[in-house]
N, C-alpha and C positions, 0 to 999 in steps of 0.2 A: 393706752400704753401698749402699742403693737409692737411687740421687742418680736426676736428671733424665737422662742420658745412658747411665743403664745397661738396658737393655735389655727389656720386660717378664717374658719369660719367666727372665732371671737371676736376678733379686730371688729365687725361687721356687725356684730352683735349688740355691743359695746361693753361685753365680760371683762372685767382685769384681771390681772393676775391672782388678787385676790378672790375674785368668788368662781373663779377654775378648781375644780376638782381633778386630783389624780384618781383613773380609773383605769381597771383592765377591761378592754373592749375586743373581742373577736381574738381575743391572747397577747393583744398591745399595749402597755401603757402608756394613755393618752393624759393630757390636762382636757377636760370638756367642762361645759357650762353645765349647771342643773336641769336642765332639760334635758341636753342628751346624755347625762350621768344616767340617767334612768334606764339607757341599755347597755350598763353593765353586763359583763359574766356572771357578778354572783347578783345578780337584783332577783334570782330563784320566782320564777313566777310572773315578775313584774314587768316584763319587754310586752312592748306592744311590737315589735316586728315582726312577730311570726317566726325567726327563724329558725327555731327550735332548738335554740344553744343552749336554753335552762335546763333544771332538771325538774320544772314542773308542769302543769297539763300538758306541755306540747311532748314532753317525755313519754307521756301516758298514749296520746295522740299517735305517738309513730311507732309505739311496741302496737296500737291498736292494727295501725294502718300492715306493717309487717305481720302480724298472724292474718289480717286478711289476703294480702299476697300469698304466704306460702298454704293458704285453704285454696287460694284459684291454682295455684302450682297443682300440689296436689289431686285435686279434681281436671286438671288436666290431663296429669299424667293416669289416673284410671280409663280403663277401655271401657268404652259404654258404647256397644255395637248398634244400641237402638233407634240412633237414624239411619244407619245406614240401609241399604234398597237391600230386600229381600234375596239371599243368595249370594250375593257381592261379598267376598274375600278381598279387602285392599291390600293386605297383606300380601297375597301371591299375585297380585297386578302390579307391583309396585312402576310409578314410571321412571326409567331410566336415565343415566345425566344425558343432556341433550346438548349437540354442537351447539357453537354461538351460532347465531343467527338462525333454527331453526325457524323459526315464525316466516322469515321472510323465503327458504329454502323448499319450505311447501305451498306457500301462495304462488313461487314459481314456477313449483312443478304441478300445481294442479294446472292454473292456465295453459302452460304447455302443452298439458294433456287436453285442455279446452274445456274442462268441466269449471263448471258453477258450483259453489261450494255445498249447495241443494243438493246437485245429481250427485256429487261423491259423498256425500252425508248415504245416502238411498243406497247409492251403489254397497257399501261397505254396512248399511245397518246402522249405520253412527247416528248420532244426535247434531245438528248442522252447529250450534253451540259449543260443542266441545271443539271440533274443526274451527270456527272462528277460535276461539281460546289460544288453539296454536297455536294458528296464523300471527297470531296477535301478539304470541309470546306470553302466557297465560298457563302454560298447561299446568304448575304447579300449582297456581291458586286457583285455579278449578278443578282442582282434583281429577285430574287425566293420567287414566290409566296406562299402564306398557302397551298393553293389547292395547290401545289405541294408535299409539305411535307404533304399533308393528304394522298394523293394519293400512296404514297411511304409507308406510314405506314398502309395502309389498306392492299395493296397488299403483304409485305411482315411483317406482323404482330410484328411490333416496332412501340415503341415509340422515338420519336427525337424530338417532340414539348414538353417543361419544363412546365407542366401544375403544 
């Protein structure tokens, strides 16, 4: 008996009308078969989905999971200087917004200038890695310093800091 009110997945089933159940599913009132009555709203505990609509273990589960979040917040936000390289203030190096396309602004003008990413690594005292970084468009996630991008734009007369 697949009337207009019975359900799609019933029909198929071969549930009637009779052994449908009215339930609130996900804030719906649906007719469902005994099997998937069982992911009611209030079935408190008894969903095998996971999706943590009840109000039992998965409740416990995501107050768990949020104090662990706001402990890594947290510990994020405390300063713990103690990787950092001996003398290094990142503080007062902060690096500067950088035009679009810098990366590609300075792999121009080094070439122009004819250096190898080696000799101006040497020339300036740099670490040839942070100079790739740039280049690369990197300088944020490798933690590059202002003084690096000054150093870069004095010796090879660009701008790459968005002044």
């Amino acid at each position: 008996m697949a009337g207009p009110e019975t359900p799609a997945g019933a029909a198929s089933s071969g549930a009637t009308d009779s052994s449908l159940e009215t339930v609130n599913i996900a804030g719906a009132q649906l007719q469902v078969c005994a099997t998937c009555a069982k992911h009611r709203d209030d079935a408190k505990g008894q969903t095998s989905s996971g999706s943590g609509d009840n109000d039992g273990g998965d409740n416990v589960s995501r107050k768990k999971r949020a104090a662990q979040n706001a402990a890594k917040l947290h510990d994020a936000q405390q300063t713990d200087a103690s990787h950092w390289e001996d003398g290094a203030d990142y503080d007062d190096d902060q690096l500067p917004y950088l035009v679009t396309d810098y990366g590609r602004l300075l792999t121009e003008a080094r070439q122009d200038a004819g250096l190898q990413r080696e000799e101006l690594a040497a020339d300036l005292g740099l670490d040839e890695a942070d100079i790739l970084a740039v280049e690369q468009g990197r300088a944020t996630q490798a933690g590059i310093g202002g003084s690096v991008i000054t150093a870069l734009e004095d010796r090879l007369d660009i701008e790459l800091a968005d002044t």
